[in-house]
N, C-alpha and C positions, 0 to 999 in steps of 0.2 A: 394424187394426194391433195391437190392444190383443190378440185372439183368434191371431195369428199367432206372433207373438215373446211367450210366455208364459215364457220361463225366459231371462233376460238373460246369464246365466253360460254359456251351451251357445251362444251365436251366432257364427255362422258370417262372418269380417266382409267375407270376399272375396264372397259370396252376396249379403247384406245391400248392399253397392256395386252390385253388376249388377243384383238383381229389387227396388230399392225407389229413390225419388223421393228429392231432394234435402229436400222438406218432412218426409220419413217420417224417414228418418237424423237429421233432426235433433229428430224425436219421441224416436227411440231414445237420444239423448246426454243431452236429460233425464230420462230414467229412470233411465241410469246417473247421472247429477249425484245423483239423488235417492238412489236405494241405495247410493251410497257414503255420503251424510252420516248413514243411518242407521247404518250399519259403524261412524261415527266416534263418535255415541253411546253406543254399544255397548262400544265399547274406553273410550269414557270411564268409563262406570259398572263396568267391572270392573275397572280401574285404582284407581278410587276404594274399594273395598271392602278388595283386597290392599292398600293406603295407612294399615288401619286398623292392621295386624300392624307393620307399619316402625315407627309412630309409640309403638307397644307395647313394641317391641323398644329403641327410643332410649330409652325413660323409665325401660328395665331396666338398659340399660350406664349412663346418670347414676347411678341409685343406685347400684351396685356399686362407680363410681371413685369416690363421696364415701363408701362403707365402709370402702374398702381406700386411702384416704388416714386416715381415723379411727385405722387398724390402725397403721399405719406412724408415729403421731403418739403415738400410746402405745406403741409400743417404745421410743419416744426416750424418752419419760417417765421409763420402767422402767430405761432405763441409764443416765438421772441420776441414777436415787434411789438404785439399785443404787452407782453412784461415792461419792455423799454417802456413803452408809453406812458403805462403805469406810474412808473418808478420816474418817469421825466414829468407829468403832470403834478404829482406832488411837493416838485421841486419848484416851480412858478408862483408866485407871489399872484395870487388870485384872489377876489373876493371870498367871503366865507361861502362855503358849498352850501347849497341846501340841505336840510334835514334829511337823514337816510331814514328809509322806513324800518320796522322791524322785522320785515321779512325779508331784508335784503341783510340786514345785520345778522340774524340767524342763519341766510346763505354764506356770507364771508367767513363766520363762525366758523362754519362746518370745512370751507375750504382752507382754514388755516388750520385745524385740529388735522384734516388729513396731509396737510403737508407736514406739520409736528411729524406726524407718526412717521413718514420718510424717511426727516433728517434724523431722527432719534434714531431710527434701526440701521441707517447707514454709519451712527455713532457708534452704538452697541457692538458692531463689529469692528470698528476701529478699537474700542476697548480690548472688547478679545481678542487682537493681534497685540496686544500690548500688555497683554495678561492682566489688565485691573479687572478682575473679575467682582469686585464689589461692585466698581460706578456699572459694568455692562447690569450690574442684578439689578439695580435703583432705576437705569434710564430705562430696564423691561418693565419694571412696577408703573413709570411712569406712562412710558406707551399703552402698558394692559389698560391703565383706568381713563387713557384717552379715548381707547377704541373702546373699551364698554357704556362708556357716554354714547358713544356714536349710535353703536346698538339701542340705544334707548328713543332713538328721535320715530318717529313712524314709517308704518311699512311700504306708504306711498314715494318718501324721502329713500328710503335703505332699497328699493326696486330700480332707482335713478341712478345708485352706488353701487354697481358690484365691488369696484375695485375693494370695497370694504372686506369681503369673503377672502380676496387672494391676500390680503395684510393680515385676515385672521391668522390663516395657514402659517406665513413670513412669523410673525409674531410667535404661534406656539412652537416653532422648530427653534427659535431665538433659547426662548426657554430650557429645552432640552441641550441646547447645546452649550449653554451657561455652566449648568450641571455637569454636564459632561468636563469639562474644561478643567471646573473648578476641581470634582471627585481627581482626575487627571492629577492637577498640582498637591493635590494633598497627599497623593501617594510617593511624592518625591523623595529620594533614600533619606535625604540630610534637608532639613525645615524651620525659618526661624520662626519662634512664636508672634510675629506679629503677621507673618505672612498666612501663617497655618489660622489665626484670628480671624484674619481678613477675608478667607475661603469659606469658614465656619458657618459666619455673617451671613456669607450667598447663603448656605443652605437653610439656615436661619429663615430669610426673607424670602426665599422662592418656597420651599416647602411646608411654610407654618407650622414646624414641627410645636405640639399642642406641651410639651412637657421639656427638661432638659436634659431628663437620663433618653429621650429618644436618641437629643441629639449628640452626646457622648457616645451612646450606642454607634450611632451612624457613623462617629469618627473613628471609632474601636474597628469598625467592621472596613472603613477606608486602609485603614493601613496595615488588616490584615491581608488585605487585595495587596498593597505595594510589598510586603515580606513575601507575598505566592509569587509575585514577580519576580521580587528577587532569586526564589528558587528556580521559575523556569528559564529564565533568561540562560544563556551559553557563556558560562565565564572562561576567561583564559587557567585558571587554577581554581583551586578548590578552596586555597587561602582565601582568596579574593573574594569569594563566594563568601565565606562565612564569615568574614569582615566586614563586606555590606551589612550581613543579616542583622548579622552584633550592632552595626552603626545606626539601623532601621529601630531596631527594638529600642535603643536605648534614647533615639530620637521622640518613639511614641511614648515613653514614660513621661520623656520630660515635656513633651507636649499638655500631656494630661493635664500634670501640673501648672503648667503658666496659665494655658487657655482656661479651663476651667475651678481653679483651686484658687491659687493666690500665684499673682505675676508682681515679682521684686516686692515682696513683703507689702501690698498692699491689699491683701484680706479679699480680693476679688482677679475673675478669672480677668483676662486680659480680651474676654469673647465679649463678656459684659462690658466692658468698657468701647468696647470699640461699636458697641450695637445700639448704646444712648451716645454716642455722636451722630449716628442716623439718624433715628429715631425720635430723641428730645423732642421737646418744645422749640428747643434752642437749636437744632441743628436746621445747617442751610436748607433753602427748598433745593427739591430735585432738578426743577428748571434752571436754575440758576448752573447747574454743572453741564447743561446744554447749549453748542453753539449755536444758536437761534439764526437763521438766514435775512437778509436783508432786507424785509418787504414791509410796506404799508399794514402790512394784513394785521404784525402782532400787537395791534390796540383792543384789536379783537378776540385775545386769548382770552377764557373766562379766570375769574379767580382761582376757581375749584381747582385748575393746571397750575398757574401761578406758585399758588400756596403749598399742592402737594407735594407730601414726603411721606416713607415706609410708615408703618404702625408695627408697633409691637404691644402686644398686654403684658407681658412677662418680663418688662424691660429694666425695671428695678428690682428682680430677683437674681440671687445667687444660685451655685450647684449646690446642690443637697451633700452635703460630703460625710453624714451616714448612711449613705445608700454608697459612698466610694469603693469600701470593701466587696461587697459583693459583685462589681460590674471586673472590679480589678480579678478578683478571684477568678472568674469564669473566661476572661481573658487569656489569663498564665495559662488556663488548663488549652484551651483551643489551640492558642499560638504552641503549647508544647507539643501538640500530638500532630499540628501541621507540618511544623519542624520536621518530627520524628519520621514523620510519612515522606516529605519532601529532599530531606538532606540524606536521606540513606543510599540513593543510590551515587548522588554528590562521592560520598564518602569510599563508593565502593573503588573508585580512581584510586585513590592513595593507595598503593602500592607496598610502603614500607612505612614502617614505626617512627622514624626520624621525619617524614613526612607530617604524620599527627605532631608531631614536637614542633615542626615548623609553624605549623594551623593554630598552636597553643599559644606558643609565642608572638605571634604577629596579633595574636586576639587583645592580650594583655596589651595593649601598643594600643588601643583603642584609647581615646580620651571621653571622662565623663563628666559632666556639669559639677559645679565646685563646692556645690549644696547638695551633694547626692542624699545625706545622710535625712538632708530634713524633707527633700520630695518623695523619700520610700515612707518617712512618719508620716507625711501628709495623707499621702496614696494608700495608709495601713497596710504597708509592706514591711518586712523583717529590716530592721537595721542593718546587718550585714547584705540584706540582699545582691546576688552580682548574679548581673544577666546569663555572664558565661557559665556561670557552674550550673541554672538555673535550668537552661535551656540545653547546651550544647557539649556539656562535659562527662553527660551521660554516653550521649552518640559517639563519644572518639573514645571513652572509657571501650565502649561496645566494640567499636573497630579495633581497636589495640587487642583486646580477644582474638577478633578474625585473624589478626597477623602478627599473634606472639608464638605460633609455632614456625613463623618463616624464616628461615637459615637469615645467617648475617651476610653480607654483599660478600664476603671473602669466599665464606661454603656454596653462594649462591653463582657467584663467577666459575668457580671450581668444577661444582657439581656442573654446569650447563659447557663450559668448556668440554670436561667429560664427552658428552651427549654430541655435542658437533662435532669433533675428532672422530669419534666413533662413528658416526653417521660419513664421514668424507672417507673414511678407510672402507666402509663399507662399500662404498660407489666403487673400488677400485679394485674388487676382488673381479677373479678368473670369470664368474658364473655370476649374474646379477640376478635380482631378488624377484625382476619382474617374470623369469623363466625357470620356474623349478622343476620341469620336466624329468632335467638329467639328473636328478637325486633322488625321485617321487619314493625307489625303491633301493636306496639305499641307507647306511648306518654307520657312520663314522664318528670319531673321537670327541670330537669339536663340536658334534650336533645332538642334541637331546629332543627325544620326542615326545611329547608330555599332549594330551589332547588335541591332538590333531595341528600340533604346533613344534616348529621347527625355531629353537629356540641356542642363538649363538652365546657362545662362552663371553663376548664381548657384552650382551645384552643383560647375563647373569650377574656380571661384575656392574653396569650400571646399577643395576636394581640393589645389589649391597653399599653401592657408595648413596644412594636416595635414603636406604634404611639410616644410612649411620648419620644423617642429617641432624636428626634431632639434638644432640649436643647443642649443636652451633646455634640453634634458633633459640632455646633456653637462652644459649647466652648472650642474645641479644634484646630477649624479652627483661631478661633483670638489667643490665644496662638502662635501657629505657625507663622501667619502674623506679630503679633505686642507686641508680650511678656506679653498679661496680660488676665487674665479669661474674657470668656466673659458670663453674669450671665443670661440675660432675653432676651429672642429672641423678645419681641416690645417693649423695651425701651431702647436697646443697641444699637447705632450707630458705624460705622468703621471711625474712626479719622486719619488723615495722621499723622506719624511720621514723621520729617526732619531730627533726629538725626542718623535712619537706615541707612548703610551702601549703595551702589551702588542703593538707592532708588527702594527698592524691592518693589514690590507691593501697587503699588499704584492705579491700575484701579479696586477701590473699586466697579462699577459700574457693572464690567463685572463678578465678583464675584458671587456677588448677582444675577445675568442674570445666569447664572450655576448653582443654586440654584436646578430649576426642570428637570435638565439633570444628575444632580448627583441624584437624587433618582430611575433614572433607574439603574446606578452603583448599588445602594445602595441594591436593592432587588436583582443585579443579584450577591452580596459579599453574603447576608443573605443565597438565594437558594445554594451555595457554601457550604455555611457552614452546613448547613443540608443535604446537600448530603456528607460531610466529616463527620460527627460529630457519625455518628453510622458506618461508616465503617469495623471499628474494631471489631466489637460485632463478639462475638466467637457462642454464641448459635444463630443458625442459624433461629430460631425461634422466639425468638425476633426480630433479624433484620429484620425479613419479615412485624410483629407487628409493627416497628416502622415507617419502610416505608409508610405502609399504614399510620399512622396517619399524616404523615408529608405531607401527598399527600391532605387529607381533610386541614390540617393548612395554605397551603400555597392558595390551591382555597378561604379560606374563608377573607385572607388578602385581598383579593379584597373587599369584603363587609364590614369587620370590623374597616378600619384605616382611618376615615374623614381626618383626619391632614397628614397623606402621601399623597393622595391624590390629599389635597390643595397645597400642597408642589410643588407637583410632576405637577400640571396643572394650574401653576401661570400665571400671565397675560396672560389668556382664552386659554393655550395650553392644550385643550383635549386631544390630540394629545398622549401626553408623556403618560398619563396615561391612555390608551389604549395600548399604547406600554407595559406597564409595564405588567398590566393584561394579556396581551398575553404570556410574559416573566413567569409571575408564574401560570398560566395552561400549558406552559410547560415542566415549571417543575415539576408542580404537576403529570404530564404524566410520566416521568424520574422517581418519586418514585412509580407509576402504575406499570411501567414495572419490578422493582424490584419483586415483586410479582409474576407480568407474566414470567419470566426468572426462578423464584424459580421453580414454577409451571411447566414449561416446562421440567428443568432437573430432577425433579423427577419425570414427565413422559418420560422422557428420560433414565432410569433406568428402569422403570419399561417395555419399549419396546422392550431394550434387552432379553428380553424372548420370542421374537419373531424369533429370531435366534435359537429359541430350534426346530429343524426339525428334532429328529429319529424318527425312526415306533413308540418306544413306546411314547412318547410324540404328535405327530400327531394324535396319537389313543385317545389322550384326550382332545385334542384340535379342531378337528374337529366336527362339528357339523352334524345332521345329514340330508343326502343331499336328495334332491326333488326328483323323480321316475318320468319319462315322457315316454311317449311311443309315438315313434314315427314311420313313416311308408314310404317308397318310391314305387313308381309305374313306371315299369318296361313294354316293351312290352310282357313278359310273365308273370308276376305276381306280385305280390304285397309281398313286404318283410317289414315287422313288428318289429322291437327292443325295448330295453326298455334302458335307459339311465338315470343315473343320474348326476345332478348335486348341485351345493353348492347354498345354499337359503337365507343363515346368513353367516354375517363375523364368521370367526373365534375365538374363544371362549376367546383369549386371547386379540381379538383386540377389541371384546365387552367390557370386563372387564379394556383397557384403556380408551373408551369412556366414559363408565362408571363412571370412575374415574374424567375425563376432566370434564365431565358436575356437577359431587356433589362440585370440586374444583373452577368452577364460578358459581353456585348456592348460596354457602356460602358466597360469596362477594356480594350479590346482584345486580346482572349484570344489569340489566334498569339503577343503578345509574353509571354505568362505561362509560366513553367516548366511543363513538364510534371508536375512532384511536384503544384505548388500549383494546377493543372487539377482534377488529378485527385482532389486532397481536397477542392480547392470544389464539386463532382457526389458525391460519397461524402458530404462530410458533410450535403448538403441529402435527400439519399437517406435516410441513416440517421432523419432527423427523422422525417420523412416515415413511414417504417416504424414508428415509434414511436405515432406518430397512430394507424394501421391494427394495429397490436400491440392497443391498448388496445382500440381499435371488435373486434376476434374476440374481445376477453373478453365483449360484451356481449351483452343478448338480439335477437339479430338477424331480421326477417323473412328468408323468403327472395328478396324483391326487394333487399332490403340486401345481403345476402351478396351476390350473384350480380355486384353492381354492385364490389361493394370486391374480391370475388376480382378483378373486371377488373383493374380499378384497380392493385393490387400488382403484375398480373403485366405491365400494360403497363411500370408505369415500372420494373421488373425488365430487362425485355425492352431497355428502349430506354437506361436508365442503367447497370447494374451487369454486369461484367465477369466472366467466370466464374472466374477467379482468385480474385477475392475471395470467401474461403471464406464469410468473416462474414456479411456481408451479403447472400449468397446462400443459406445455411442461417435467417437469419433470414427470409425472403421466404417461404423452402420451410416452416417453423411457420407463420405469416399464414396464408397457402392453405389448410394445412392445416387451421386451426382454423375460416377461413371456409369450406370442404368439410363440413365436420361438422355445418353449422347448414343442409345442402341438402336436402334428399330425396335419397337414394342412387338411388335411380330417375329422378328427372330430373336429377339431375347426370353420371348415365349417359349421359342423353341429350343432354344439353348441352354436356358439356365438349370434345370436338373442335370446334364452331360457336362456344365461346367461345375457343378459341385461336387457332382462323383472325380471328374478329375482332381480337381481338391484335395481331395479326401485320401485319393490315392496317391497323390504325390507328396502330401503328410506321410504317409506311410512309408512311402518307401526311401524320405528324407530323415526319419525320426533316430536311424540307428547314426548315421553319421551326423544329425544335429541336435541329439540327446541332451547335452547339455542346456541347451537353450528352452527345454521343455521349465515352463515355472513350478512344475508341480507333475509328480510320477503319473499323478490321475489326471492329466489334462486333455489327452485324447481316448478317455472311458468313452468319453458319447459318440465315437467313430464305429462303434460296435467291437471295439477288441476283446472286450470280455469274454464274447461269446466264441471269438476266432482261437484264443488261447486254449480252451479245452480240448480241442482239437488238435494243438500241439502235444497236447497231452502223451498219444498214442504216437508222438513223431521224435524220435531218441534221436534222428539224424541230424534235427534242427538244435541250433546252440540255447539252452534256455535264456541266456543274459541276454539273446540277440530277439527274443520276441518280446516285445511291449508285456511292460506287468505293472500296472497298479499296487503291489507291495514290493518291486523292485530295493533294494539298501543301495543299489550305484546309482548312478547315471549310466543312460545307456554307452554303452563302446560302439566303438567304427567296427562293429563287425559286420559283413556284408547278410544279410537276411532275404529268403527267400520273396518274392512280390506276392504280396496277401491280396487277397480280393475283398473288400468292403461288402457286406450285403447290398446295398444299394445300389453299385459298380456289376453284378453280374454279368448283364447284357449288354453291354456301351457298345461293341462292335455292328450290332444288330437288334435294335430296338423299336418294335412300332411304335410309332408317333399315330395316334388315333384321336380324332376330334369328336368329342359325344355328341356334338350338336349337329354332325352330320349321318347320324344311324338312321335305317329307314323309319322308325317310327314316329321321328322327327321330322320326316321328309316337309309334309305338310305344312309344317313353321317356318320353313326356310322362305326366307325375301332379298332380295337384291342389294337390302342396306343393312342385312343385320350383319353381326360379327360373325356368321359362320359363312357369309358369300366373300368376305374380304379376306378371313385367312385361307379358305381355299383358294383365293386369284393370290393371296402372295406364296402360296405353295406350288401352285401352278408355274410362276416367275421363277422359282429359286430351281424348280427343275427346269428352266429354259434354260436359264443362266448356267444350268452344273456349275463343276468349283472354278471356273475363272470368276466368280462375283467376290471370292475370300480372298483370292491373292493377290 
């Protein structure tokens, strides 16, 4: 061996397979073991050697950056000592200096303008930590028009400054972030008017708004920013909430007023006053609010900085206050309809009526400015105007609708007491709810069968104590309206009061017109409460019991409650109650799926054991596999193998099916929706895939793969619908990645004998896992159509037990004869023939193409016979 294969790099390995022994190959695979680890040696020591220069290189960049930090430590030095000097020379009693020239004066210039702009924007943000947002606007004006000087000197002077370009940058984010700041404080809930002036001013002076209805506008639009706040924010209650809102609004009114109107009866807004103290003639310069640092240099400041202060052209103009109506007008209308978009679902919280009363009352609690009377005249608002009825008495009017058919706390304890009593007696009968096998086909006293629903004496009597509700919530909707019981829903009338305050509720008519729009409320507060009401329940097992019955309680409200009904479809709106019935089969779907979700994760426990792949666990898990012989024809001869493959899922993935189908068995699946059918088989599907998702991440033999691709594509085949894109593109990854881990050469040759097996054992799983099928016509495309007529002629075969596409049951556990698939005929003895080795091909054949390599791996697999599978 050792004198034949003398150069391991040059072998030949399809050669090497046909003229050497299974002992010799594996002579040959420790040679290469062996000269690869010397390879690996090899790359170690020269690795090691190039590792000496890196570590040369690192020891040269540290020294450099502790030089060139040294360097940088002594420049600093040098422009301290160079400052002191400075600063100690001018302190010496010296003759008079010589004349400085003009171009060292226009040097000094220029170095104290750029230190100005330093210390001023080291100021400006001292300012904006301290919120004076006016001096930060004034010391930006003054830095802008320092640094636009600067700009102005020549390109050969500005080429010697960058540092000028990075202050540009420093400078305009100063700007934006004034604005920022400023818009910020303005939107504050509660604002005084000199504070809200003082903000104005900044926008004033930074934005040169060119008009004053802009800048009105801008502040209109400021504080309807801080109301949206208020709505989004998370309050603890809902009172709270719309006591801000109230204290917001009524904050912007009276803002309007001072800033821009008349502030304390002096005929002028308090914005204008405050913008010719900047501005004037008379007001200070803007340097002069600048701590200026200690140096020689500021003799040097020009005037131009000295003297500067803001400009305004518009500084001795008032607001136009006939233009006040219209901006006020358009306002109410926006802030109404934001409100009404924003606070609805706020509102939807409140729960009960006495809750709105609370909200009412805490609003009136609000305090308003002591001149209300003359800032609404001013504002060209109504005399009487009040924020609350204005804005927000509409929305709780509106809600008090949603919740004047709700029972009062007495019928609402009563009625839901009811409901859990009932529900805990239930958990404690003989026969529980989640097993109705033992009844399927019986008919006793106590049970009514009404559509396919089993329907208890106890759930009937529910459904009449919900009907006779209505009383109790009339009388607690006139309580709330008008202070007094209301006793008999057809002999009580809504009488106006005149004595009520701000003539609350008086469109008795539209009341009553809400009457059958509040009983959709009403069933969608009830399904609320029975999806809260067992929540809690700690044994997991009841809670699943209770579900279910709550899921039969609410389908049967549909049939049991005349008087909701009437209620609910008053002046000939069928409408409403058909809506509603759709409302509680939905929800009766919602406690379905409670079940279905139980269901899933306890087979979702139980598929982690699908992750168990050692030898020894495979060895009891697998079942055992089909023996095929098959055969290729060669132009010299004919080669024969015998192969097997996997015929049955997996013995654990049986025993989850197993499980799925006794777990919707017991529920009696004909009575289950078809929605919640169909996500109880999808969601135990998806688990499932999840399992086998994670088994193709791993390192798989190819007796694994071969077994798990079954497995995916049986329960593919036999659960999942081709509609369902998801879970069919997820099945088609799986495959694909356990494909990947096969020999492409025997999964050539496998994979039609692994699909007919498939196919086949769909078949003859379908009558014992019938239920699991999503749909009667799900295995049409397996050829059963054709196999059925066939039965036709066969009286001995049971018909429920042959596959039918117009089937009314679900198939039964009846045992059925083994059908043969058209494309399963010959699986025991099947030529396997390769086209590309017919003699008229002979000619094409070469050494490297695909028809020399599957013949040498066909050639192998008949050395190997089946000790290569086991």
């Amino acid at each position: 061996m050792s004198t034949s294969i003398h150069n391991l790099l040059d072998l030949d390995v399809d050669k090497l397979f046909e003229e050497r022994t299974v002992s010799e190959i594996m002579e040959v695979e420790k040679l290469l073991d062996a000269e690869i680890e010397r390879k690996r040696i090899d790359l170690r020591g020269m690795v090691g050697e190039r590792y000496k220069d890196v570590l040369t290189s690192s020891d040269a960049i540290k020294c450099m950056r502790s030089v060139s930090e040294d360097i940088v430590n002594n420049i600093a030095k040098i422009t301290e000592r160079c400052e002191y000097l400075i600063a100690g020379a001018s302190q010496v009693d010296e003759p008079p200096m010589k004349p400085v020239s003009s171009q060292t004066i226009n040097h000094r210039t220029i170095v104290i303008e750029i230190r100005l702009i330093m210390v001023i924007i080291s100021q400006i943000w001292m300012s904006l930590e301290n919120e004076d947002f006016s001096k930060a606007a004034q010391l930006y004006l003054l830095v802008q028009h320092i640094h636009t000087g600067l700009q102005l000197l020549s390109s050969e002077v500005l080429n010697k400054l960058p540092i000028l370009q990075k202050m540009k940058s420093d400078i305009d984010a100063l700007k934006n972030r004034i604005l920022k700041r400023t818009k910020e404080k303005l939107q504050t809930l509660e604002l005084s008017a000199e504070e809200a002036s003082n903000n104005l001013n900044v926008l004033m002076l930074l934005e040169n708004y060119s008009s004053d209805n802009e800048l009105i506008n801008i502040f209109i639009h400021i504080r309807k920013a801080a109301l949206d706040t208020v709505l989004n924010e998370t309050h603890n209650t809902v009172r709270i909430q719309v006591t801000a809102m109230l204290k917001c609004l009524v904050t912007t009114i009276y803002l309007l007023h001072e800033c821009f109107i008349n502030y304390k009866n002096t005929d002028c807004g308090f914005v204008w006053q405050q913008l010719k103290e900047i501005v004037s003639d008379t007001a200070p310069y803007t340097l002069s609010k600048v701590v200026l640092p200690s140096t020689p240099l500021l003799i040097y400041i020009p005037d131009v900085l000295t003297q500067f202060r803001p400009k305004w052209n518009n500084v001795s103009e008032t607001f136009n206050v006939s233009q006040i109506s219209v901006i006020i007008e358009n306002w109410l209308k926006v802030t109404s309809d934001s409100i009404r978009n924003g606070l609805a679902k706020s509102l939807e919280l409140v729960t009960n009526i006495k809750g709105l009363y609370i909200i009412r009352e805490e609003a009136f609690k609000t305090e308003i400015p002591q001149n209300w009377e003359g800032i609404c005249k001013n504002l060209s608002l109504s005399n009487d105007f009040n924020v609350w009825f204005y804005f927000f008495q509409t929305l709780i009017t509106d809600r008090a609708k949603t919740l004047m058919l709700k029972k009062t706390s007495k019928s609402c304890i009563e009625f839901y007491d009811i409901i859990t009593k009932t529900l805990e007696e239930s958990t404690k009968v003989e026969y529980s709810e989640r097993d109705l096998r033992w009844y399927v086909w019986k008919e006793e006293s106590w049970m009514t069968f009404n559509e396919n629903q089993w329907i208890f004496q106890k759930i009937v009597q529910l459904c009449t104590n919900f009907d006779n509700i209505y009383l109790d919530v009339l009388e607690d909707l006139s309580l709330y309206l008008y202070g007094k019981e209301y006793t008999k829903l057809n002999d009580t009338k809504f009488t106006e009061s005149h004595n009520l305050p701000f003539k609350k509720y008086v469109d008795k008519t539209e009341l009553e017109e809400c009457l059958r729009l509040e009983c959709n409320n009403n069933s969608t507060k009830l399904t609320s409460f029975l999806e809260q009401l067992f929540s809690t329940e700690q044994n997991k097992e009841i809670y699943i019991t209770k579900s279910l019955i709550c899921a039969r309680f609410v389908q049967s409200l549909c049939e049991l409650c005349p008087h909701f009904k009437k209620s609910s479809s008053c002046n000939g709106h069928i409408n409403e109650w058909q809506k509603i019935c759709h409302h509680l089969n939905s929800c009766s779907l919602k406690f379905w799926k409670i079940w279905v979700n139980n269901c899933v994760s306890q087979t979702e426990t139980l598929t982690n054991e699908l992750q168990n792949i050692d030898i020894l666990s495979m060895l009891h898990l697998l079942p055992k596999w089909e023996n095929l012989e098959i055969q290729e024809q060669t132009d010299e001869k004919i080669f024969k193998s015998q192969i097997k493959l996997p015929s049955q899922p997996n013995l654990n993935l049986q025993k989850i099916f197993s499980t799925i189908n006794d777990q919707l068995n017991a529920i009696i699946p004909h009575t289950l929706p078809k929605q919640v059918h169909l996500e109880y088989i999808e969601g135990h599907i998806n688990i499932i895939l999840k399992q086998y998702e994670m088994l193709s991440q791993l390192e798989l033999n190819q007796i694994q793969a071969l077994q798990f691709l079954f497995d995916v594509k049986y329960l593919t085949t036999l659960c999942i619908t081709r509609e369902n894109t998801t879970l069919v593109s997820k099945s088609q990854r799986i495959c694909d990645n356990l494909r990947s881990k096969i020999d492409p050469f025997d999964l050539d040759v496998f994979y039609s004998y692994l699909q007919s097996n498939v196919k086949m054992s769909v078949l003859q799983s379908q009558v014992i896992l019938g239920c699991l099928l999503p749909n009667m016509g799900q295995l049409s495309s397996l050829g059963l159509s054709e196999k059925n007529k066939d039965h036709e002629n066969e009286p001995s075969v049971l018909a429920i037990s042959v596959p039918s596409t117009t089937s009314w049951f679900p198939l039964l556990p009846v045992t059925a004869p083994v059908q043969k698939i058209p494309q399963a005929t010959s699986l025991k003895h099947k030529d396997y023939k390769d086209n590309s080795l017919l003699p008229s091909d002979v000619n094409k054949k070469s050494s490297n193409s695909a028809s020399s390599v599957r013949s040498g791996a066909a050639a192998f697999f008949g050395a190997m016979t089946t000790d290569w599978f086991l």
